[in-house]
C-alpha positions as CSV (number, residue, x, y, z in Angstrom):
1,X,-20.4,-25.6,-26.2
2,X,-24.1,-24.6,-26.3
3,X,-27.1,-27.4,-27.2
4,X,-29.9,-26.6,-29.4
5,X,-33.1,-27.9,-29.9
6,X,-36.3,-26.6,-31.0
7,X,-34.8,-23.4,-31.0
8,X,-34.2,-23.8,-27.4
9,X,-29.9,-22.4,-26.6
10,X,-28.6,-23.4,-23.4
11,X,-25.3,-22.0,-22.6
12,X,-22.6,-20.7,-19.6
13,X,-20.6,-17.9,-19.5
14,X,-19.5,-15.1,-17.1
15,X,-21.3,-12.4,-15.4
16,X,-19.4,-9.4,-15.8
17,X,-18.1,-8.2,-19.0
18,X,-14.6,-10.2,-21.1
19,X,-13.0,-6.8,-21.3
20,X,-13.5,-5.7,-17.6
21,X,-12.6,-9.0,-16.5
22,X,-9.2,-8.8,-18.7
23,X,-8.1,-6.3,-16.2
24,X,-7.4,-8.6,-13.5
25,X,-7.0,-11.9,-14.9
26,X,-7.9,-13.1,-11.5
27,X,-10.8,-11.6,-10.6
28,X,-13.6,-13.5,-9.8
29,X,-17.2,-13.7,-11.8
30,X,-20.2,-15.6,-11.0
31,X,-21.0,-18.2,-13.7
32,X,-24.4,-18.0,-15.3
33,X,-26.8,-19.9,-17.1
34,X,-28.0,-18.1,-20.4
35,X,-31.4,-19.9,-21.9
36,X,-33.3,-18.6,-25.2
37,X,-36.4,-20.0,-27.2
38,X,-38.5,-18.2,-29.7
39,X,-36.6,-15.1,-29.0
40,X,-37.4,-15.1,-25.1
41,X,-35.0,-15.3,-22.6
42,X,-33.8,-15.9,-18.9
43,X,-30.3,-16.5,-16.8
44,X,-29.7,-17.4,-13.9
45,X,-26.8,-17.3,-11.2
46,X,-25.4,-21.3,-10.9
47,X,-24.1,-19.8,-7.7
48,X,-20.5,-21.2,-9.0
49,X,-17.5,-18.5,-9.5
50,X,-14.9,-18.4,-11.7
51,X,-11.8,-15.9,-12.9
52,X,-11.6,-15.4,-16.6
53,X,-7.9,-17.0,-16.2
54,X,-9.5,-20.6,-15.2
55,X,-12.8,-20.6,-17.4
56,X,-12.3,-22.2,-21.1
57,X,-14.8,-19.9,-22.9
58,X,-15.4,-22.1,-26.4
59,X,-16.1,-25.5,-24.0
60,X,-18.2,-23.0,-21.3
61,X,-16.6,-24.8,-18.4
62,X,-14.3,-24.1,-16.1
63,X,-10.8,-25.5,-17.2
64,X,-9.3,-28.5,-16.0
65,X,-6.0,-29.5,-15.5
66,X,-2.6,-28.0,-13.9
67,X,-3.2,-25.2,-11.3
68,X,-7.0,-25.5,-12.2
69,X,-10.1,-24.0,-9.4
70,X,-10.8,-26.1,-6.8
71,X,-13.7,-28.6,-7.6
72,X,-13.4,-27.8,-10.9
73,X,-14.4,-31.6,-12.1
74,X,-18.2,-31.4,-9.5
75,X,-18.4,-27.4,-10.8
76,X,-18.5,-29.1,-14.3
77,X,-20.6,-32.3,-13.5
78,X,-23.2,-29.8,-11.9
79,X,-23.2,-27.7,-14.9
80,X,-24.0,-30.8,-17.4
81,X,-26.5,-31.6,-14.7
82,X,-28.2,-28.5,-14.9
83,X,-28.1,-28.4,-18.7
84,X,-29.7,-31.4,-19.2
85,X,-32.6,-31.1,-16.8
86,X,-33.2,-27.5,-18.0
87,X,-33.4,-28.9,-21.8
88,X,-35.5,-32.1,-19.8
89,X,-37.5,-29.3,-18.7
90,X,-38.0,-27.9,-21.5
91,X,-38.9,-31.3,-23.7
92,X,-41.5,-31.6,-21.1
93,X,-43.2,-28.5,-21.7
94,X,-42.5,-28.7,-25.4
95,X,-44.2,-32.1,-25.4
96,X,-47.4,-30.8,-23.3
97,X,-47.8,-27.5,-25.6
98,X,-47.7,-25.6,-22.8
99,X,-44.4,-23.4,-22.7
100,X,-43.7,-21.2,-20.2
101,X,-40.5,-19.3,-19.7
102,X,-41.4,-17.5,-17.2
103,X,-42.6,-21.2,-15.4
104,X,-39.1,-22.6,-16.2
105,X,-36.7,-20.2,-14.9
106,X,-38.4,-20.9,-11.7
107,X,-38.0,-24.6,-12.0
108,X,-34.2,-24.2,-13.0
109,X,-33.7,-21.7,-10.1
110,X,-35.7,-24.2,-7.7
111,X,-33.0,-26.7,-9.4
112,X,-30.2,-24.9,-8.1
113,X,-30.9,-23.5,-4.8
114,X,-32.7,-27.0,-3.7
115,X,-31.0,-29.8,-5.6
116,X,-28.6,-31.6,-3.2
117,X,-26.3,-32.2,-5.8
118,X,-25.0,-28.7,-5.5
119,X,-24.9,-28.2,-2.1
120,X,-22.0,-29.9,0.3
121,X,-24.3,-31.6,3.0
122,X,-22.1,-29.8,5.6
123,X,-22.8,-26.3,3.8
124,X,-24.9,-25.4,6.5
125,X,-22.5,-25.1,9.2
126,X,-20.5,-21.7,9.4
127,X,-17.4,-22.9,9.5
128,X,-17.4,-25.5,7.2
129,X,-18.3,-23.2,4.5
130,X,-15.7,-20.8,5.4
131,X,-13.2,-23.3,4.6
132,X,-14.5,-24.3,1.4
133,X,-14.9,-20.7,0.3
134,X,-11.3,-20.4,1.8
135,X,-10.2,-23.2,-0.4
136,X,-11.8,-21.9,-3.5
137,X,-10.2,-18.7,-3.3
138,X,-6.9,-19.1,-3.2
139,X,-4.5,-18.2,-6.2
140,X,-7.1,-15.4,-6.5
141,X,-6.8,-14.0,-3.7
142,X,-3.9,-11.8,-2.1
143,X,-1.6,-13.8,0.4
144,X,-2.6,-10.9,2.8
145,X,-6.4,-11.8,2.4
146,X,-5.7,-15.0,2.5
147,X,-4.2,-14.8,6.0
148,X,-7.1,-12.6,7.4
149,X,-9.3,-14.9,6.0
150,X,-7.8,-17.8,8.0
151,X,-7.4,-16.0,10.9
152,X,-11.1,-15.2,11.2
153,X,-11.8,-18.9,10.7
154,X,-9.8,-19.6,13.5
155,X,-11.2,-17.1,15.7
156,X,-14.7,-18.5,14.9
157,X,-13.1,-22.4,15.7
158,X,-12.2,-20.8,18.9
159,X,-15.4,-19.1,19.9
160,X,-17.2,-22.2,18.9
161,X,-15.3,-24.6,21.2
162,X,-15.7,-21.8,24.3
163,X,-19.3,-21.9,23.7
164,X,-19.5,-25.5,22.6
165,X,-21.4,-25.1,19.4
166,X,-21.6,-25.6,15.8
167,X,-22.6,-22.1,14.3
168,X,-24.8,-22.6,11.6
169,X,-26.2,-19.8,9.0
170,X,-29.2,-19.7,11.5
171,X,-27.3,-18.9,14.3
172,X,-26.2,-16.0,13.1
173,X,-28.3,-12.8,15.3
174,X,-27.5,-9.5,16.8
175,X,-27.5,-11.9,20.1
176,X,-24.3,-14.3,18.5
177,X,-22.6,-10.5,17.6
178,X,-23.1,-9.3,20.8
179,X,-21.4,-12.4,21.8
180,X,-19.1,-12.9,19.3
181,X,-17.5,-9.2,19.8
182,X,-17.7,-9.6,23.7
183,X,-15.6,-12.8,23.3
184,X,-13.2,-10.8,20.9
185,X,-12.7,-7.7,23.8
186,X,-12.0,-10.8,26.5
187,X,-9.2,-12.1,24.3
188,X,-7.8,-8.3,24.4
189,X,-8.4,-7.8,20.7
190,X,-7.9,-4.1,18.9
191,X,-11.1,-2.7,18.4
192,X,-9.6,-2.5,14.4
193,X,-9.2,-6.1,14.8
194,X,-12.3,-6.6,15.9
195,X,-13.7,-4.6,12.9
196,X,-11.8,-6.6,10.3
197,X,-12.9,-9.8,11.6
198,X,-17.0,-9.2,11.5
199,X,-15.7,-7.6,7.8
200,X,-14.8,-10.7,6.7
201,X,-17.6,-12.6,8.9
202,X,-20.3,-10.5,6.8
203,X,-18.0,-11.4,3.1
204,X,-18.6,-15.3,3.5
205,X,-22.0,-14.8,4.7
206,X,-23.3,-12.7,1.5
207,X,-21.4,-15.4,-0.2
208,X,-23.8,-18.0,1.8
209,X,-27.0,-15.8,0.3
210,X,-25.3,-15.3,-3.3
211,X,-25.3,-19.2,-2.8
212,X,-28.7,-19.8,-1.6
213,X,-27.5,-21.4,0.9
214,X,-28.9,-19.1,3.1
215,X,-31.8,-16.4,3.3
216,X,-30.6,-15.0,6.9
217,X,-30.6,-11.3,6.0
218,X,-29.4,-10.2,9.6
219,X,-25.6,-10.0,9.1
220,X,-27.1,-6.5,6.7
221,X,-28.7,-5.2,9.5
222,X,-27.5,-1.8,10.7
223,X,-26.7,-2.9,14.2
224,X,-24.4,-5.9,12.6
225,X,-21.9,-3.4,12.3
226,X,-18.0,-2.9,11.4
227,X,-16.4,-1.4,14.5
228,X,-13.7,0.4,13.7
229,X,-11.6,3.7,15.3
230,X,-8.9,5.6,13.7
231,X,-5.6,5.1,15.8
232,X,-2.4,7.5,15.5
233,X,-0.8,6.2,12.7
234,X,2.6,7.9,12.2
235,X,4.3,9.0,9.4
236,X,8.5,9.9,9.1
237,X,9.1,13.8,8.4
238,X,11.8,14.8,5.6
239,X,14.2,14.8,8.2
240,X,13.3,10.9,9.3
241,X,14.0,9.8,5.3
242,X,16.9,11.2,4.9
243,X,18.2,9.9,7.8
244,X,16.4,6.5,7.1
245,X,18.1,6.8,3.3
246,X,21.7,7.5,4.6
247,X,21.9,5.0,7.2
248,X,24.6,2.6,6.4
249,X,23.3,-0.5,6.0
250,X,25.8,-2.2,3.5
251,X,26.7,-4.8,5.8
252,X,22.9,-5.9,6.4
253,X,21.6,-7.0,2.8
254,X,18.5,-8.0,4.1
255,X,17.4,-4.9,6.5
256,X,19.3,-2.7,3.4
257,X,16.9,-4.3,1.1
258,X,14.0,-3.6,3.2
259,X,14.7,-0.2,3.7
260,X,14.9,-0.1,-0.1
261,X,12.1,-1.0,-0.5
262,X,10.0,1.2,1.5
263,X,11.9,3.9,-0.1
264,X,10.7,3.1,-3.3
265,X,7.6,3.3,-1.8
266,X,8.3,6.8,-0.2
267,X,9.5,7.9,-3.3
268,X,6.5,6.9,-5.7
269,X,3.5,7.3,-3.0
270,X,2.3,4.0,-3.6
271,X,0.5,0.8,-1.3
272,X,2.9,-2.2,-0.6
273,X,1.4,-4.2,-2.9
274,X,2.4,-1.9,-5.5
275,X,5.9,-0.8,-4.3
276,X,6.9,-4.2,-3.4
277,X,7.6,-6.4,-6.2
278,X,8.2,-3.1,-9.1
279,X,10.5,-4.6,-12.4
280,X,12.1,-3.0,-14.7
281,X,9.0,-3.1,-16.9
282,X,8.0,-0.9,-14.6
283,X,10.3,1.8,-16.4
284,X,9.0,3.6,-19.2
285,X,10.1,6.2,-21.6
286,X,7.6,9.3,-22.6
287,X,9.0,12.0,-24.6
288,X,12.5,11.9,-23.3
289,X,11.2,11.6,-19.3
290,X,11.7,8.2,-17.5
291,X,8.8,6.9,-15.5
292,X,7.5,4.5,-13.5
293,X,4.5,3.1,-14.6
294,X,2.3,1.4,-12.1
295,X,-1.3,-0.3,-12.6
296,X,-2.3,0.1,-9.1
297,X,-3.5,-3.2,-8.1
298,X,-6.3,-2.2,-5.4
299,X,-8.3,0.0,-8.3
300,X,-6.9,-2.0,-11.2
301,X,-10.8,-3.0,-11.8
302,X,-11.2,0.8,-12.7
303,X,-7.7,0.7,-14.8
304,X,-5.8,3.2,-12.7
305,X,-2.6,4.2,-14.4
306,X,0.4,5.9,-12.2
307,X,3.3,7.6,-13.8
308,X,5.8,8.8,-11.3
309,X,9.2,10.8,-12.6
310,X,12.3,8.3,-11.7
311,X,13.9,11.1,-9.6
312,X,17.7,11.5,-8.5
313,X,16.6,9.8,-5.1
314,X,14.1,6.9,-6.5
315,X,17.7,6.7,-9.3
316,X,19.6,6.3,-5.8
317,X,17.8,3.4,-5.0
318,X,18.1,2.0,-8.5
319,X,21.8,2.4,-8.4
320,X,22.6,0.0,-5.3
321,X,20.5,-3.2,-7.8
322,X,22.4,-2.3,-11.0
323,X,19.6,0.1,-12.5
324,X,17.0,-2.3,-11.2
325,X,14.4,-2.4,-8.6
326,X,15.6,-4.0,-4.8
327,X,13.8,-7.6,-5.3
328,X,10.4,-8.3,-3.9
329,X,10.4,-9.6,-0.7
330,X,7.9,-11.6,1.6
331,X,5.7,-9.0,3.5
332,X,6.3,-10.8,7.1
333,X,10.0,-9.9,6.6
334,X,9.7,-6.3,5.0
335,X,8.0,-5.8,8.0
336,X,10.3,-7.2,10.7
337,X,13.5,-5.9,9.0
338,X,11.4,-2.4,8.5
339,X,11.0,-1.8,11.7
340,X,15.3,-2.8,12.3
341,X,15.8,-0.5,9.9
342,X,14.0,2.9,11.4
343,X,16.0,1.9,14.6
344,X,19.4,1.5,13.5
345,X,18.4,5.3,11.5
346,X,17.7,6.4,15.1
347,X,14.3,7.1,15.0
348,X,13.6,6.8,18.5
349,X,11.3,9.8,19.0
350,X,8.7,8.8,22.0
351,X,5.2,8.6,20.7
352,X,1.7,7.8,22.6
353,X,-0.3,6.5,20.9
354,X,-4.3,5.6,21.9
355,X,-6.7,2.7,20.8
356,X,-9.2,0.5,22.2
357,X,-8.0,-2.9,23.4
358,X,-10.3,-5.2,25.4
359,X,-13.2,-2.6,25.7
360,X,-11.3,-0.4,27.3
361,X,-9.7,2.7,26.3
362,X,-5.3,1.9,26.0
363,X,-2.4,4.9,26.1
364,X,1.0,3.6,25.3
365,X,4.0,5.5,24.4
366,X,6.9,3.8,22.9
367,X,9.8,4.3,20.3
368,X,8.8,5.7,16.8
369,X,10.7,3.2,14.7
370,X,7.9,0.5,16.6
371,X,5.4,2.3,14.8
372,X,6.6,2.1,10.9
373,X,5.0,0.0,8.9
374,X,4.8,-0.4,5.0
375,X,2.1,1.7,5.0
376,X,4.0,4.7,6.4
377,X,5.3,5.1,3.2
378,X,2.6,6.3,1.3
379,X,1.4,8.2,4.2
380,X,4.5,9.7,4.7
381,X,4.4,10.7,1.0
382,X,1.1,12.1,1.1
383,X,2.1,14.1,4.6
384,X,4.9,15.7,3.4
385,X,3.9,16.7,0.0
386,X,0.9,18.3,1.4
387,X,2.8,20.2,4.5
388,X,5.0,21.7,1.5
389,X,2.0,23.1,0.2
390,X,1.5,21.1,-2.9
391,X,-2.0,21.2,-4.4
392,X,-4.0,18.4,-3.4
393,X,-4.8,17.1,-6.2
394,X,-1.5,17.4,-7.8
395,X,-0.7,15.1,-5.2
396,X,-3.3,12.3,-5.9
397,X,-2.3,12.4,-9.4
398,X,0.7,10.4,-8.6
399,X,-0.6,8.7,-5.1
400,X,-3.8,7.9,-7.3
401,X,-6.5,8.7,-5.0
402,X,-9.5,9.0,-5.9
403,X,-11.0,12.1,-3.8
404,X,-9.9,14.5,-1.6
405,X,-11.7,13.1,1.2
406,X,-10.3,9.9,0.5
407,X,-6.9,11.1,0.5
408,X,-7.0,13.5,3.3
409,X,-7.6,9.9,5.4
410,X,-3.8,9.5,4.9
411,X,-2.6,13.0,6.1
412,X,-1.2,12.2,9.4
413,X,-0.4,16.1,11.1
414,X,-1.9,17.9,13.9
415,X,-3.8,20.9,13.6
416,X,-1.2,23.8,14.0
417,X,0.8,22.0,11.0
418,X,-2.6,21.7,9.0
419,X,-2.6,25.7,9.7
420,X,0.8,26.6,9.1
421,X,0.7,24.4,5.7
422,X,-2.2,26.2,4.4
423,X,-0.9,29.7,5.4
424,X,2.2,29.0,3.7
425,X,0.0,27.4,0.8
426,X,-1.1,31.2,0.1
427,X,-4.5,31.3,1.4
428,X,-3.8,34.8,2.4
429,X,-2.1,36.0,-0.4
């Protein structure tokens, strides 16, 4: 749908590109108003987002109906809205001889960063708009984000009722971060957790400013940092998955399956959310070699393509599901019957480990198989590969890093190894 008159064109569409967006059906894109006359133009951000998936792109509205975006009817009334009073606009100037693009993209932008009708009155409370940006983004969001997401709502409901306040965009200073991380350290939070709490603090406020519903830069400042520290994470030698792989687990389905499932992780170098949940369409054919083909879904914006060799081991795996993948389980349970797993393999190697909890600096040492997580599969893969003197990037052709730096974050060795591997690697020869 677009509306003509006097060679005026008025119509919606997505910011980024149909084809890039067709990568990730569920990505979202911010929906903007298009406006031509006489061959000049403008657009402008309606502050609204939308995945290509839920946007009807012949009506120029978001689609209605069965598992349609939150507020998808007021997204659409504000849309007309704003159609109309640009045209109205428009008329106007039309009618006075006096047109002026340049005069009306700032009348339609006053429109939509001042009009109440597309703000919620209670927009200008933090948490309020948390939730609503919360609400918006689920189905597009990962259930793992989703969860952080929440929690960091809830960590602001508590810090609000400690403090007895109502945070509002203006309340947001180096003085409330200050604050806000002190309170974190008192509740005997991880300095990472910390870290991934003011991350997703600083996403919903540059969606505030993307909005307009805020021009409180502060949250960009330097000093309104991510803390963050890099904590022993572990990764299982050769030894550890074979002895994780032969453990008999037949009478367990559910801690078998788990340990399956990080296996086929193991074996293909990949994140969770790529390992868990693999199909049999997964399983390609090139040129006599069978495959797995994965679109990783953390760079699937940039189309990155895996192929992996199915190997005796990853066929192993294959064999116990009748040629198929283990199913996909939820990733609360992988990780519980993970961790079951490693200790009925007897991985039980003492390990300290040291991080910042509550300000202060924490050594613990307990049992190894505490320690694995899904992650530990792809660093494990990466580890291993490289201490057998495999070519970097060799290796990053099937983990599908991106640079060396980059992947060298997941090499998890001390320094003697790193020496041993690269004399062994030849660098003498």
């Amino acid at each position: 749908m677009q509306v003509k008159n006097n060679n005026a064109v008025v119509r919606f569409g997505l910011k980024d590109s149909y084809t890039e967006l067709s990568k990730n059906l569920k990505k979202e894109s911010l929906i903007m108003l298009y406006f031509s006359s006489h061959g000049k133009r403008f657009k402008k951000s309606t502050g609204f987002k939308c995945s290509i998936k839920l946007w009807d792109r012949d009506k120029q509205r978001v689609k209605t109906g069965k598992g349609m975006l939150s507020g998808a009817y007021k997204i659409n009334n504000i849309l007309n809205e704003l159609e109309k009073s640009t045209l109205d606009e428009y008329y106007k100037m039309i009618e006075n001889s006096n047109l002026n693009l340049a005069e009306l993209s700032e009348r339609v932008g006053r429109k939509i960063s001042g009009d109440s009708h597309f703000k919620d009155e209670n927009d200008q409370y933090l948490i309020n708009f948390c939730n609503r940006v919360l609400e918006s983004k689920k189905g597009s969001i990962s259930k793992t984000t989703e969860r952080s997401y929440q929690q960091t709502i809830n960590l602001l409901e508590r810090y609000s009722k400690k403090y007895g306040i109502e945070l509002t965009f203006d309340d947001i200073d180096m003085r409330f971060y200050r604050q806000f991380c002190g309170y974190m350290e008192l509740e005997n939070y991880a300095l990472n957790s910390i870290g991934k709490h003011i991350k997703n603090l600083k996403t919903f406020l540059n969606e505030a400013l993307t909005l307009n519903l805020t021009s409180n830069l502060v949250f960009k400042n330097k000093a309104f940092c991510v803390p963050k520290e890099q904590v022993n994470e572990i990764y299982l030698t050769e030894d550890e998955i074979i002895k994780l792989a032969d453990s008999d687990l037949s009478e367990l389905p559910l801690r078998q399956q788990a340990r399956d499932i990080f296996l086929s992780g193991y074996y293909t170098g990949q994140r969770v959310s790529d390992y868990n949940g693999l199909t049999e369409k997964n399983l390609v054919e090139i040129q006599g070699k069978k495959l797995i083909q994965i679109r990783q879904k953390k760079t699937r914006k940039h189309g990155n393509i895996v192929q992996i060799p199915v190997t005796k081991k990853i066929q192993s795996v294959l064999n116990r599901y009748d040629g198929k993948f283990p199913p996909k389980m939820s990733e609360p349970v992988l990780r519980k019957e993970l961790k079951k797993a490693a200790q009925k393999a007897g991985l039980k190697e003492s390990v300290s480990i040291e991080k910042t909890v509550g300000g202060e600096v924490v050594t613990q040492t307990v049992p190894k198989y505490k320690l694995v997580k899904t992650h530990t599969a792809r660093r494990s893969f990466c580890t291993n590969y490289y201490l057998n003197g495999k070519p970097v990037q060799q290796i990053m052709l099937f983990s599908g890093h991106k640079t060396e730096r980059e992947f060298l974050k997941y090499v998890r060795i001390q320094k003697q190894q790193e020496v041993l591997a690269v004399i062994e690697a030849g660098f003498f020869h």
